[in-house]
PAVO-510062 format. One line per field, with one value per residue (C-alpha): x, y, z. Coordinates in pm, 1 decimal. Layout:
<sites>
px X  ...
py Y  ...
pz Z  ...
</sites>
This chain:
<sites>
px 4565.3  4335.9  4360.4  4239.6  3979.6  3865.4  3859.2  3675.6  3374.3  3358.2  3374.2  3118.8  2880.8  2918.4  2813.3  2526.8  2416.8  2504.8  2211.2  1928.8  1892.7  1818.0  1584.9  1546.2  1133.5  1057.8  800.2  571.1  368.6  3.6  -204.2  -136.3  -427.2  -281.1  -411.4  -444.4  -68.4  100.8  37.1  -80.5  114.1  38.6  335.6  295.8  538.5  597.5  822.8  970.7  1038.7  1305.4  1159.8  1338.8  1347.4  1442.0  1415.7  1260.4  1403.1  1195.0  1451.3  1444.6  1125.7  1094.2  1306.3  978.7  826.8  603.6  807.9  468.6  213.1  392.0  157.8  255.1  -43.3  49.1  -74.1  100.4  235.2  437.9  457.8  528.2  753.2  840.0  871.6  1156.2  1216.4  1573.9  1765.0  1977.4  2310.5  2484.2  2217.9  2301.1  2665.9  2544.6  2364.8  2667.6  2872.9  2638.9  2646.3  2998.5  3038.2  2802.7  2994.8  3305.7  3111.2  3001.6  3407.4  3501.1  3201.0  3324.7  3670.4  3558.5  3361.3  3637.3  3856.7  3621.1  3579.2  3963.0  3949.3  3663.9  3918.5  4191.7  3990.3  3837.1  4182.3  4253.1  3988.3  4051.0  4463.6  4241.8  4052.7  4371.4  4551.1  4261.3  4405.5  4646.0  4938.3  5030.9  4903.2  5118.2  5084.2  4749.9  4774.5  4688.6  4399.1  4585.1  4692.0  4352.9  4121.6  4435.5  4388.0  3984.8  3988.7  4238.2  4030.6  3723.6  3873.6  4019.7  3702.6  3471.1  3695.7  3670.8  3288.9  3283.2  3448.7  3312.3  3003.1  3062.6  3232.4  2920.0  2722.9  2899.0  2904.5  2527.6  2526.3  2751.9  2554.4  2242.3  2430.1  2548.3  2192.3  2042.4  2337.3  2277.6  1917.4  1993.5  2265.5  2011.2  1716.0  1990.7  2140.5  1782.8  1753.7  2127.9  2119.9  1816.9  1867.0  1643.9  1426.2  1389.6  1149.1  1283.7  997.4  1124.6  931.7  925.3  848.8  751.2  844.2  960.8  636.3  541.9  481.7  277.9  309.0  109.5  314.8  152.7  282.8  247.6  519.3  526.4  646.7  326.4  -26.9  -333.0  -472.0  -872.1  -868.6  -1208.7  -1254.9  -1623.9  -1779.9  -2097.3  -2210.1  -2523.7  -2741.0  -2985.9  -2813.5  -2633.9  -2307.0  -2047.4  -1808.4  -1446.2  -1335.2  -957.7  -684.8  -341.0  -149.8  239.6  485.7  854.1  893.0  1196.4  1029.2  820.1  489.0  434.1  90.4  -38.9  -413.9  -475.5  -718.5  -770.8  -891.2  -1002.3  -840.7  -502.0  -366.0  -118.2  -398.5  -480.4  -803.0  -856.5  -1132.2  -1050.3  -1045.0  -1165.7  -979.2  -1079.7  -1197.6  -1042.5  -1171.0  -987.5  -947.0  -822.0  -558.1  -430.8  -580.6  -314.5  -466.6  -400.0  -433.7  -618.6  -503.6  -598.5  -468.4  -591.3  -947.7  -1111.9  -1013.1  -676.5  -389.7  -60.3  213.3  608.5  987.8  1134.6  1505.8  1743.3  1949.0  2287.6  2313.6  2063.6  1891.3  1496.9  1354.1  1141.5  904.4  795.0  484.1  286.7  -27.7  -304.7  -275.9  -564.9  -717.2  -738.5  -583.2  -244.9  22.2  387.5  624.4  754.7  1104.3  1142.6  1053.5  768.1  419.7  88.8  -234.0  -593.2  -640.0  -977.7  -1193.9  -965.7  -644.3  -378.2  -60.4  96.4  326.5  610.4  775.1  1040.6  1262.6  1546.0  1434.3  1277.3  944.0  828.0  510.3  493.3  193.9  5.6  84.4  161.0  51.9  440.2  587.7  904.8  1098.7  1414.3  1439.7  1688.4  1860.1  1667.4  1974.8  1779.0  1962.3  1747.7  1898.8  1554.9  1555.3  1185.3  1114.5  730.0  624.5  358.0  192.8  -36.6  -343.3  -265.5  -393.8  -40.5  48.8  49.3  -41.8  -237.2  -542.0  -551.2  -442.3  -626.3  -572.2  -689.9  -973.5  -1287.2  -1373.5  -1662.4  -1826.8  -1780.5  -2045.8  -2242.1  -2165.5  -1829.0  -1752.4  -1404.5  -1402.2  -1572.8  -1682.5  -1606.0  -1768.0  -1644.2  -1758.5  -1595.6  -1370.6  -1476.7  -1205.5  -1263.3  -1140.0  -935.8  -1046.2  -730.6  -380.1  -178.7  246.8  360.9  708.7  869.9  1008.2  747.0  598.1  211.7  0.5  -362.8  -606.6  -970.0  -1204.6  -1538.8  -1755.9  -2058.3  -2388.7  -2504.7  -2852.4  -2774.8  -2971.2  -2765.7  -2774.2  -2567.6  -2452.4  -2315.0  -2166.8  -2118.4  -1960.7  -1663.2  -1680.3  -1811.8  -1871.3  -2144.2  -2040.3  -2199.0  -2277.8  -2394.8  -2596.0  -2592.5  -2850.1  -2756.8  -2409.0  -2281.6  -2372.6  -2073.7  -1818.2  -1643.4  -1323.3  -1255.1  -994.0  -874.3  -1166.8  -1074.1  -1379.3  -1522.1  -1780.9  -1889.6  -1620.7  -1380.0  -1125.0  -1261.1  -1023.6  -975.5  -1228.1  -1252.8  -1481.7  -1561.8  -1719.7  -1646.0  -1995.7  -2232.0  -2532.5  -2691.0  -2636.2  -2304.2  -2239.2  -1960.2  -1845.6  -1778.5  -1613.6  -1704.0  -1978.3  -1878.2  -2192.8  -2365.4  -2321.9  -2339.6  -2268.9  -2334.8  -2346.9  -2375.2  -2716.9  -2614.3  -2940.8  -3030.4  -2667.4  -2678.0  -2574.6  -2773.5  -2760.7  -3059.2  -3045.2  -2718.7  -2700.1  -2546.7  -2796.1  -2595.8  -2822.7  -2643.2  -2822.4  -2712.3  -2781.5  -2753.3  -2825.1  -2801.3  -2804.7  -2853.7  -2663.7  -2753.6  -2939.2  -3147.7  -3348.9  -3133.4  -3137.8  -2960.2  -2879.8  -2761.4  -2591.1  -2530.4  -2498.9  -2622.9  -2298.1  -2375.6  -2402.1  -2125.9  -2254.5  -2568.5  -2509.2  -2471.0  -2805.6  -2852.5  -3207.4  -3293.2  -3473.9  -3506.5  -3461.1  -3659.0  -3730.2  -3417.3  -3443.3  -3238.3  -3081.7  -3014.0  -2788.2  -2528.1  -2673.0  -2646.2  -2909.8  -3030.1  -3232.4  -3338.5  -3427.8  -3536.9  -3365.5  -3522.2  -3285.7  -3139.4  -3312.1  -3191.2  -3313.9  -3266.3  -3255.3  -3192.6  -3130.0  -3026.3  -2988.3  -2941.0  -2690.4  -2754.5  -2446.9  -2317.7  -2225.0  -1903.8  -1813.7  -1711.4  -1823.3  -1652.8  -1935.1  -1689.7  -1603.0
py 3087.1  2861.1  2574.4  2810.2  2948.1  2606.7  2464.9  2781.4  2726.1  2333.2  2404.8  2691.4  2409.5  2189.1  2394.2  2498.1  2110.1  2066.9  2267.9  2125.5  1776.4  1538.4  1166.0  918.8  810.5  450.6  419.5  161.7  151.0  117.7  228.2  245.3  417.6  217.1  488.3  357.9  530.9  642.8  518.4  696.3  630.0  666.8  586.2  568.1  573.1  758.2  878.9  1082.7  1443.2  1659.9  2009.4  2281.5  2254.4  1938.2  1760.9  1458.8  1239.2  981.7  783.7  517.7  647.6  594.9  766.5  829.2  1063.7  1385.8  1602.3  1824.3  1574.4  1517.9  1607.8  1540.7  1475.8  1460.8  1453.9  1533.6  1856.0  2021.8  2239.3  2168.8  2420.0  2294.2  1996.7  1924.7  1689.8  1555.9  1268.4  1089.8  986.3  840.5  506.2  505.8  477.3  180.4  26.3  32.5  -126.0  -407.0  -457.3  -443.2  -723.7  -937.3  -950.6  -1029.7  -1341.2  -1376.4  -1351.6  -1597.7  -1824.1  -1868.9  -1934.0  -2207.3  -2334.3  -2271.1  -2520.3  -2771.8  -2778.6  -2792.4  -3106.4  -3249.2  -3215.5  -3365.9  -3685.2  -3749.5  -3739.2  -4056.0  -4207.9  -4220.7  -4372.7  -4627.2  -4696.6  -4720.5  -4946.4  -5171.1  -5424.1  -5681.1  -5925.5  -5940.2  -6188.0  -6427.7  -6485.2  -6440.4  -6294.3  -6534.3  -6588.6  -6398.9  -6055.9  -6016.6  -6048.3  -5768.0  -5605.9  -5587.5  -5514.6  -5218.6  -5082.0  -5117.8  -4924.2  -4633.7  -4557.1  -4569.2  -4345.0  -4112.1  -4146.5  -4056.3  -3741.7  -3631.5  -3695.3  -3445.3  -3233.7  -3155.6  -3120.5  -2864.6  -2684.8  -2639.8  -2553.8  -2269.4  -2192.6  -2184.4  -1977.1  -1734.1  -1656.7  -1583.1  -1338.0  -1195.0  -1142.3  -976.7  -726.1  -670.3  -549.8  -343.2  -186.8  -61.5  124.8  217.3  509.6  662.0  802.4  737.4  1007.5  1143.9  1380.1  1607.2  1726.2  2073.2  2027.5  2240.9  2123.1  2297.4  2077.2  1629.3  1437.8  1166.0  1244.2  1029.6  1092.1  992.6  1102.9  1102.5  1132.0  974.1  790.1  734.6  359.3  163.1  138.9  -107.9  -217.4  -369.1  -711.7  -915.8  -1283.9  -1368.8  -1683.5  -1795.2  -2181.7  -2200.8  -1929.6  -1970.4  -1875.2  -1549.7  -1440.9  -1449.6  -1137.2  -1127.3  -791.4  -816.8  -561.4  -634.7  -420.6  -372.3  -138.2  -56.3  222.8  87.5  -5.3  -324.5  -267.2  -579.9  -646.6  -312.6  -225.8  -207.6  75.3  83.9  373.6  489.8  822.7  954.6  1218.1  1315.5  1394.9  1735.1  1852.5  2181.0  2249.2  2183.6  2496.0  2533.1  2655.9  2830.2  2588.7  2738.3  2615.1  2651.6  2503.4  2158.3  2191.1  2427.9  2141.8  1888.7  1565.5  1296.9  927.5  756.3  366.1  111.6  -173.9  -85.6  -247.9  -318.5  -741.8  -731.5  -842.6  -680.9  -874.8  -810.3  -798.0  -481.7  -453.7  -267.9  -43.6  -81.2  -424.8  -532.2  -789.3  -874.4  -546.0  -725.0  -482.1  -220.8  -83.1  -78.3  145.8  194.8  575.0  757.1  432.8  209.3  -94.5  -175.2  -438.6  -558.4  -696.2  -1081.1  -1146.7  -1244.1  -865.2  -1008.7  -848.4  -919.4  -719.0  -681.3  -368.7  -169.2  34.1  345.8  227.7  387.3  437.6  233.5  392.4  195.3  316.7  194.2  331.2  491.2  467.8  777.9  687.6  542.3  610.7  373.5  379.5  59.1  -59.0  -388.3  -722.2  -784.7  -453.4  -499.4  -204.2  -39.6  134.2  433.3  533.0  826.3  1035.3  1343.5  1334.4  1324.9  1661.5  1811.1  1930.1  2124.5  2257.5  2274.7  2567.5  2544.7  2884.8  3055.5  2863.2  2557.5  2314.9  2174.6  2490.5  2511.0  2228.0  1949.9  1796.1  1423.0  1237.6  1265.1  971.4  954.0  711.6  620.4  399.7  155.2  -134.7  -461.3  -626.1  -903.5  -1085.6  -1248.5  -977.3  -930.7  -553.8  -240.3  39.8  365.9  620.8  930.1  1299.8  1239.4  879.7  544.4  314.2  -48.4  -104.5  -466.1  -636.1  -866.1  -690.9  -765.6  -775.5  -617.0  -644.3  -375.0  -608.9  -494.1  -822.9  -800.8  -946.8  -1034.9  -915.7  -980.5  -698.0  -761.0  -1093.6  -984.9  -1225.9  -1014.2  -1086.1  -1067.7  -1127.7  -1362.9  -1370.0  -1531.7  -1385.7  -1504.8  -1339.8  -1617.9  -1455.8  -1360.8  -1655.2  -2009.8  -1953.1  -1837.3  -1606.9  -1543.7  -1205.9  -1093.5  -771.2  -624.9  -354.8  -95.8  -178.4  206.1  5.9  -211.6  85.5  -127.3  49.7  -54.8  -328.3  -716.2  -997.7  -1361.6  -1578.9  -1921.8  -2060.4  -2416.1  -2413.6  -2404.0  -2096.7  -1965.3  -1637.1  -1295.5  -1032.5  -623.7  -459.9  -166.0  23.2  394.4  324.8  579.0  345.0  201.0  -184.5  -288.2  -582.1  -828.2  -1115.0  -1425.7  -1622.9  -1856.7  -2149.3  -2522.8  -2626.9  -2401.7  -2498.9  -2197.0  -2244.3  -2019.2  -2077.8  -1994.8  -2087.7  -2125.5  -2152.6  -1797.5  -1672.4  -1591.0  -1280.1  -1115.8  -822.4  -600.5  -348.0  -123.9  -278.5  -586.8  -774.0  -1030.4  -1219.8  -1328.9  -1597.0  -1742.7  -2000.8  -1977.1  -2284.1  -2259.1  -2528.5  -2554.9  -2891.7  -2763.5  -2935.6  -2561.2  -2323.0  -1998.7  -1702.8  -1624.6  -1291.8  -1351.4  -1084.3  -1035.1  -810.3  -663.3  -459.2  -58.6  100.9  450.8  585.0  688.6  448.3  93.9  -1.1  -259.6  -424.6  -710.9  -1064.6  -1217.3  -1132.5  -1461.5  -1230.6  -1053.7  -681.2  -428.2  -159.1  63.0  288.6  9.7  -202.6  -477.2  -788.5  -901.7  -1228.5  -1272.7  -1657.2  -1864.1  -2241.0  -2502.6  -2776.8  -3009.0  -2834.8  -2617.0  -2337.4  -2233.1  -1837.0  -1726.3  -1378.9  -1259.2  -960.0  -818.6  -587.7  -389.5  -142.2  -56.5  -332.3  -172.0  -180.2  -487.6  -468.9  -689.5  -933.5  -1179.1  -952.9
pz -3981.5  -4213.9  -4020.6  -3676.6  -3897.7  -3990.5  -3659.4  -3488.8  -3790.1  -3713.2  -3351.7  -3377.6  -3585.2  -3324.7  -3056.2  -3263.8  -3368.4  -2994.2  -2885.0  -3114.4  -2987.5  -3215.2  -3196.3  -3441.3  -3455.5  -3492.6  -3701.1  -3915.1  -4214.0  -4097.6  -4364.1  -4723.8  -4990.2  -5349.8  -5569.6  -6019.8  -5972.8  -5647.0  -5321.1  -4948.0  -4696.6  -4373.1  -4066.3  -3671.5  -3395.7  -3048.4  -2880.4  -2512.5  -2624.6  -2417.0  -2274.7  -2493.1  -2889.6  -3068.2  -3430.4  -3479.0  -3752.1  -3938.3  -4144.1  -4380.2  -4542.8  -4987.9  -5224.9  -5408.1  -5163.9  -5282.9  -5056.9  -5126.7  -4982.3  -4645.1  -4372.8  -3988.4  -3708.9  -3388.2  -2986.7  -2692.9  -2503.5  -2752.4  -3041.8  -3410.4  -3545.9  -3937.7  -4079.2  -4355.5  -4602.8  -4753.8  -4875.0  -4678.6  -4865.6  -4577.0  -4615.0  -5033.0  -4929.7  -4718.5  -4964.3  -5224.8  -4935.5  -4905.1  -5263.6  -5310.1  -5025.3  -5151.7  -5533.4  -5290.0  -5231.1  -5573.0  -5665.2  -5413.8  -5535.2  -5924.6  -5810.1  -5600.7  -5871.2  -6097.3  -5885.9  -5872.4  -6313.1  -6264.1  -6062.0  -6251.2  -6583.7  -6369.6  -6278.7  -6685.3  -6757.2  -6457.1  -6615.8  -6983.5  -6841.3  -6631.2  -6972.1  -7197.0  -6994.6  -6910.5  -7102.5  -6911.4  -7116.5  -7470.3  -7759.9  -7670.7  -7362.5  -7110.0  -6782.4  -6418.8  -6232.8  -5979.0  -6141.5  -6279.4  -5982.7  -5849.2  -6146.0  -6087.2  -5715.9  -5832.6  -6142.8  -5879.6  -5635.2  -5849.0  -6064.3  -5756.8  -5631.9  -5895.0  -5973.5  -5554.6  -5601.0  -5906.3  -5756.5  -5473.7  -5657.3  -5883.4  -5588.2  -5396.7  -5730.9  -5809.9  -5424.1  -5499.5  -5831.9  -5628.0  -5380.5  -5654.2  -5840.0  -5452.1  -5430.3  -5743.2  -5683.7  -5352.2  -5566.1  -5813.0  -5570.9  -5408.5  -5731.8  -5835.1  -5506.3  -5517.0  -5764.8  -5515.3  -5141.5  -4891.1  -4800.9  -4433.9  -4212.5  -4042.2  -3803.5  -3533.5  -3202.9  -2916.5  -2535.6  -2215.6  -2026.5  -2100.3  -2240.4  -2420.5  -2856.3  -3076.5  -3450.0  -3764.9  -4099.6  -4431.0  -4778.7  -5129.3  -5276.4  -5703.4  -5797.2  -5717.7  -5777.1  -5928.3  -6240.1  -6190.2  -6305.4  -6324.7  -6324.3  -6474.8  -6425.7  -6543.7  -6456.2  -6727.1  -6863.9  -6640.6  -6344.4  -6212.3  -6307.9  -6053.2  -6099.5  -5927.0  -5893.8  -5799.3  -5768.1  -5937.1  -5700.6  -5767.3  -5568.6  -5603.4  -5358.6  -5168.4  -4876.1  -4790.3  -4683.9  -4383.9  -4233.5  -4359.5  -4381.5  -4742.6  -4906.0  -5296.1  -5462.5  -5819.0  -5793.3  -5961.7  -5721.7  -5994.2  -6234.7  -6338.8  -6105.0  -6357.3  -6555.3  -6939.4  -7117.4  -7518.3  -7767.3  -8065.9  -8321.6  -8668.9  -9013.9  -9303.6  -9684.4  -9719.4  -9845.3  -9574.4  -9317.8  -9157.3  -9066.7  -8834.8  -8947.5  -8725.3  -8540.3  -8757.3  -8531.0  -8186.1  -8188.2  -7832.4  -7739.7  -7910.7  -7730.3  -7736.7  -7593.3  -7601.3  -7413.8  -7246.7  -7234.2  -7071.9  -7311.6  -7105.7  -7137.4  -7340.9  -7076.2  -6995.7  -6756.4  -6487.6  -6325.4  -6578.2  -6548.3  -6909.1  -6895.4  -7146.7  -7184.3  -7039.8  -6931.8  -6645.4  -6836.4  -6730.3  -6646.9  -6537.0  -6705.0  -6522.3  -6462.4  -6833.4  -6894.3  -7082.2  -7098.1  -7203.6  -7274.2  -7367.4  -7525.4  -7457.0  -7679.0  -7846.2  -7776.4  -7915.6  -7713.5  -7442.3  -7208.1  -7011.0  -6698.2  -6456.4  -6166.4  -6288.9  -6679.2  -6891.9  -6946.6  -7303.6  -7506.0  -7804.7  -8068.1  -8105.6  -8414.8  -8445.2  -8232.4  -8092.2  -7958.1  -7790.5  -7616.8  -7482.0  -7159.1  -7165.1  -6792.7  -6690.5  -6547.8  -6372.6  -6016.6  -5718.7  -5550.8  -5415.5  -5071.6  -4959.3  -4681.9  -4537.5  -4290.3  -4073.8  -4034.9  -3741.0  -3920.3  -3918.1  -3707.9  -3605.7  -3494.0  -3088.7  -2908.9  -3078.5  -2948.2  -3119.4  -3443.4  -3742.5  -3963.0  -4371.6  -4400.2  -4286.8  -4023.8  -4043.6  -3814.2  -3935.5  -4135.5  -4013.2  -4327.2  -4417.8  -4718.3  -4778.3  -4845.4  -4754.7  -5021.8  -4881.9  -5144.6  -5092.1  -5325.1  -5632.5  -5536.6  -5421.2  -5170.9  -5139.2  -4758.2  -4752.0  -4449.0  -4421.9  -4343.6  -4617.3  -4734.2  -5042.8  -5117.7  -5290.2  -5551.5  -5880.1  -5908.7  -5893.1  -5618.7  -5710.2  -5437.7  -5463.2  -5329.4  -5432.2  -5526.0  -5687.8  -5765.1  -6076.1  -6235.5  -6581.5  -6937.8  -7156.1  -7548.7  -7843.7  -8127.4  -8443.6  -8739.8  -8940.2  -9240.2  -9008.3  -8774.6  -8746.6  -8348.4  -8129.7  -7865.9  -7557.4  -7420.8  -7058.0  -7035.4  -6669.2  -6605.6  -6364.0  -6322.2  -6220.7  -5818.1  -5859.1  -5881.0  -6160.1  -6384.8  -6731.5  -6715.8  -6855.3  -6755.5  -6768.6  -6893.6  -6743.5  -6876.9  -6718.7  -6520.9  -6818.5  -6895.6  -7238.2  -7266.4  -7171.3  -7274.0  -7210.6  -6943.4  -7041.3  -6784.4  -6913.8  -7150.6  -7109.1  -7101.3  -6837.2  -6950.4  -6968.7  -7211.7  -7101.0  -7349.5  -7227.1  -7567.3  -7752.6  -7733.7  -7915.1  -7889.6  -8114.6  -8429.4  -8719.2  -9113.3  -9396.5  -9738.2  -10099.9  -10268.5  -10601.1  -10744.9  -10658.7  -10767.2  -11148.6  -11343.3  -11673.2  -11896.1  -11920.1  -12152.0  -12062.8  -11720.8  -11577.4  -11281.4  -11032.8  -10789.3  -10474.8  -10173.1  -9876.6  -9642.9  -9263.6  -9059.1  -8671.3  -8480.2  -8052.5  -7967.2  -7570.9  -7305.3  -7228.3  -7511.6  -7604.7  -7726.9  -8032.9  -8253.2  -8599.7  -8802.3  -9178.5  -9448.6  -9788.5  -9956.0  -9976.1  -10304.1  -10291.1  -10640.4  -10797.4  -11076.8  -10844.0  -10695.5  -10466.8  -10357.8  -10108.2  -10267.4  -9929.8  -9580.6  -9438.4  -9114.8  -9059.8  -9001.9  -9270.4  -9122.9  -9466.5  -9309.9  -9248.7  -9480.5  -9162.1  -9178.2  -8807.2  -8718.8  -8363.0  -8308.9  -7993.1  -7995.5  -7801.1  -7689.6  -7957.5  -8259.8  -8582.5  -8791.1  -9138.4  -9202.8  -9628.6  -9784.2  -10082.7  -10290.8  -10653.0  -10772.3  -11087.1  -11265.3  -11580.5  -11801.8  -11940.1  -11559.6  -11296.1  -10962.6  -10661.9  -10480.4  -10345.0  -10000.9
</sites>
């Protein structure tokens, strides 16, 4: 009676999956929005639709997918009637098949190679006999001309034999080796994706009568997106500066992107878009008062570098995203699992994420951070379904495809990108179809080149540092649409470092750094005629000076900004008073000395200041800072 009962309800599904047709749409990536995290997708394909009701089935489509943002555009005689989204478990069981066939091969590989070491043992041990009987008679008596040209032709012919075989022998085994790590690689990329389904749309049509469908499909997908990455040049200070604005674009979505056309955009879908609220702001005693210690370490131009490891077997992570939190700055680790980062003004936490890890947020702390992944076991078991109601416009029959995006006419000029500014987002438009390969490893696109009038200065704090650095000011740089993010630094066609951009200032000059300059020469020192100490009546009186001598070993004048300082007096009873400033401007609030001096070519200036300190003479004040 079960068994009839059981075949009547397969039957009865049957007949019911019988009468829903079902066709599997072809379709290509042909657009992709990279947003600072997540990605827009946007797929084509068409195809003949039967008259009746059918489904529609786009397969192979990114674990990853925001079952929420899916959006279907279509055109053709027909009606959209819902469009579904799911996972399709039938492809992970694929997947695992694949993988488990390929560590067949592996298998198969180290037991060939483990034959071969066999064999290579076998023939040391034919030479070391060859080797020990080498020698031919006895003491007494010698051996003929005869037997030992036999014995050469024979100790000829056995070791060439072996050195042959050995010979091929270690070549067919780094063949296999190299075999084996291109296997591995292959079972690696498919045991990230193995753990996650592939998603599918599901898209209910119905049809008057047979007719031809075109679809466009649209979702975002998590597992990608860009970090802005700037390459500033500058040739000599009398000329422009040359700005690089490039994209370091990464994606691990499961699906390759091939020949796509490439949008970038500053916006982070997944951000909240509500208004902040305020809270009430409570006061109380101090001592009822919890407060945070602020980052010590996390000061803008630092560089944090590091490994992150896998916690299950304790091996290099390739492919982790490391983010700035609550900043554009960002990177990915290499297939060492190494990183490496500039940190921006206010840095204080890095977070790290990976597919199929729980995400990590680590204080800054230290220059070296390295970190362990945990497996992030939530299970992928969502399954939404997306109505389309009486007002929308895919309900009835649809008049044309409606694509995200905004078309514009070629330039005239060779630029390689198009800003599209948009209310409250700006898209640079990549000109070039490009292929991003959903391995995690970043690809470096440049999307603007920017001539930039720009004023340059030096500055110098020679108490800190023996250098002069240069420093670009760029009025009006809101036009250039920049983000805050990593520059590298030439200077005269040399590589000087990595500096921050940081284009979140609220001025309207932006100041860029560009490192160091060896040929301006700055040196301070100690006058020690002016330094003396003396009692005067109740109070000590020490007398500090210093020297600073700049010197412009360039071919072309400059501009240079010297910085010093006089120490700050905390209490009433510590005074503090300038002797000399030779120029310099005192700022008393900071107690910060500035000189501003024009260099001609080839010549040096002197600059001297000095102060007195007066306190009690029971007391001992620290001037050596």
């Amino acid at each position: 009676m079960r068994r009839l009962l059981l075949g009547l309800l397969i039957g009865g599904y049957q007949t019911i999956a019988q009468e829903i047709p079902t066709t599997e749409l072809n379709t290509l990536v042909k657009e992709v929005t990279v947003f600072l995290q997540g990605a827009h997708i946007s797929r084509a394909g068409a195809t003949e639709l039967q008259a009746g009701t059918s489904t529609v089935t786009v397969k192979s489509l990114s674990p990853y997918l925001d079952s929420k943002s899916i959006q279907v555009r279509a055109k053709g005689d027909f009606t959209i009637l819902s469009v579904n989204h799911a996972f399709n478990f039938l492809d992970k069981q694929q997947r695992n098949r694949e993988g488990d066939r390929l560590q067949q091969l592996i298998d198969s590989a180290e037991v060939k190679i483990a034959q071969y070491q066999a064999r290579l043992a076998i023939l040391s041990e034919k030479k070391s006999l060859l080797h020990e009987n080498k020698y031919l008679g006895s003491d007494e008596s010698g051996v003929s001309l005869t037997q030992l040209k036999q014995a050469i032709i024979f100790f000829d012919e056995a070791l060439s034999a072996i050195k042959s075989e050995e010979l091929n022998i270690r070549q067919t085994v780094e063949k296999l080796e190299e075999q084996k790590t291109t296997i591995e690689q292959q079972i690696a990329d498919i045991s990230r994706q193995a753990d996650f389904p592939d998603s599918e749309v599901q898209i209910k049509v119905a049809a008057k009568q047979p007719t031809q469908a075109a679809f466009v499909i649209t979702y975002l997908v998590e597992n990608a997106g860009w970090y802005p990455t700037y390459d500033v040049r500058v040739e000599s200070v009398d000329q422009p500066l040359l700005l690089d604005y490039k994209a370091d674009v990464y994606q691990r979505t499961g699906v390759d992107w091939n020949d796509v056309k490439l949008y970038f955009s500053n916006a982070t879908p997944n951000q909240s878009s509500t208004v902040p609220t305020l809270t009430t702001w409570r006061l109380n005693y101090t001592r009822n008062t919890v407060y945070r210690r602020p980052n010590l370490y996390g000061k803008p131009g630092q560089t944090i570098s590091g490994t992150v490891f896998s916690s299950d077997d304790k091996q290099p992570l390739p492919g982790v995203n490391v983010l700035v939190k609550e900043s554009t700055f960002g990177t990915v680790t290499d297939l060492r699992g190494d990183y490496s980062l500039t940190l921006p003004n206010g840095a204080s936490t890095l977070v790290f994420s990976s597919i199929g890890y729980a995400t990590r947020e680590i204080g800054v702390n230290k220059a070296e951070i390295d970190v362990i992944m945990q497996p992030d076991i939530a299970a992928l078991t969502e399954v939404v379904t997306v109505g389309y109601g009486a007002s929308q416009d895919l309900q009835g029959q649809v008049a044309g495809v409606q694509i995200r995006g905004v078309s514009r006419k070629a330039e005239a000029e060779p630029v390689i990108t198009t800003t599209v500014e948009n209310q409250t987002t700006v898209a640079f438009e990549v000109a070039t179809p490009y292929s991003i390969r959903s391995d995690g490893e970043k690809q470096s696109i440049t999307l603007k080149q920017y001539d930039i009038e720009a004023k340059y200065e030096y500055f110098a704090v020679p108490k800190l540092d023996k250098d002069a650095f240069l420093v670009a000011h760029v009025v009006g740089w809101d036009q250039y649409h920049l983000l805050e993010g990593e520059a590298n630094l030439y200077f005269e066609d040399t590589y000087v470092g990595r500096s921050v951009l940081d284009a979140r200032a609220l001025k309207d000059t932006i100041s860029i750094s560009l490192g160091r300059d060896r040929n301006i020469v700055v040196g301070r020192t100690q006058v020690e005629d002016y330094t003396q100490r003396r009692i005067l009546g109740a109070n000590k009186i020490e007398s500090q000076a210093f020297e600073i001598l700049v010197r412009n070993k360039k071919s072309q004048s400059i501009e240079l900004t010297v910085r010093d300082q006089l120490p700050l007096a905390v209490i009433s009873t510590i005074s503090v008073e300038p002797t000399q400033l030779s120029g310099g401007i005192l700022n008393e609030k900071s107690g910060q000395v500035t000189w501003r001096l024009s260099l001609p070519p080839q010549t040096q200036q002197k600059r001297t200041f000095g102060y007195e300190v007066k306190y009690p003479k029971k007391e001992t004040v620290p001037l050596d800072y």
